[in-house]
C-alpha positions in Angstrom: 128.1 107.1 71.2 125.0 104.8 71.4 125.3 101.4 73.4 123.4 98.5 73.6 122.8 95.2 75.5 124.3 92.4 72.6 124.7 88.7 73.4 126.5 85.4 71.8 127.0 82.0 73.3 130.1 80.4 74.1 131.3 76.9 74.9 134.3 76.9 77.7 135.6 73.2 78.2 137.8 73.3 80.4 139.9 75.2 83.2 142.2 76.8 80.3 139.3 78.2 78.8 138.1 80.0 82.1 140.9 81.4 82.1 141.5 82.4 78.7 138.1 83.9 78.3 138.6 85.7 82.0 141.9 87.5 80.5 139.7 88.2 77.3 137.2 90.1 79.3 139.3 91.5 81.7 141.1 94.1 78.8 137.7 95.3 77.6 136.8 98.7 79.1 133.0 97.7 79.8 131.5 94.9 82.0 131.1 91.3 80.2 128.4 89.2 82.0 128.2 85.2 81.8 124.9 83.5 82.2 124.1 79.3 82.0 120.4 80.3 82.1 120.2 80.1 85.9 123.5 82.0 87.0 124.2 85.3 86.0 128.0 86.3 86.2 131.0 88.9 86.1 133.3 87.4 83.1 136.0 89.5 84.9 136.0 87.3 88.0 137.7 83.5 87.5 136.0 82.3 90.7 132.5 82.9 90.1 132.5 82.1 86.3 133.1 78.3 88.1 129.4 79.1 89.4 128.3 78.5 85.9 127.4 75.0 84.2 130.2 74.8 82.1 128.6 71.3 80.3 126.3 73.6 78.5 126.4 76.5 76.3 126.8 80.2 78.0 125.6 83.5 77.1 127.7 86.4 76.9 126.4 90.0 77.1 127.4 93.1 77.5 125.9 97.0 77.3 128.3 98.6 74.5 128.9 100.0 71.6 128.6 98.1 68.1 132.7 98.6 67.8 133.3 97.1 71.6 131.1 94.2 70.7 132.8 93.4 67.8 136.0 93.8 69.6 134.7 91.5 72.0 133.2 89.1 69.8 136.1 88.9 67.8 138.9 87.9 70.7 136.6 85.1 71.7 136.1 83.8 68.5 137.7 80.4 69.6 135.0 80.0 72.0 132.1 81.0 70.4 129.4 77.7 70.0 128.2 77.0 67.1 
């Protein structure tokens, strides 16, 4: 099985959706990074995604397979930015 590096961007408003998008990446079975373009984080870990800027959009990526990232993708779906 082939894996890759993909990427979305996501828009987390408040201290819900830290933590909604934290529990999100925490049941995948690969490692879900968070960027704001000058930060670079572990999605698992709710204390340092508050290292992010949070009042701009964030980049998700991960090195999986096209099923993962459409797994991924999929659950936060709520907090994708348009």
């Amino acid at each position: 099985m082939q894996t890759f590096r993909r990427e979305f961007q996501i828009k987390l408003q408040s201290v819900q959706d830290v933590q909604e998008f934290v529990a999100i990446a925490t049941t995948m079975g690969f490692t879900v990074m968070v960027s704001d373009g000058l930060h670079r984080v572990n999605a698992h870990c709710f204390m340092e995604m508050f290292c992010l800027d949070l009042t701009r959009a964030l980049t998700v990526s991960a090195q999986c397979t096209d099923v993962e990232f459409d797994r991924l993708r999929q659950a936060a779906q709520v907090f994708l930015a348009s």
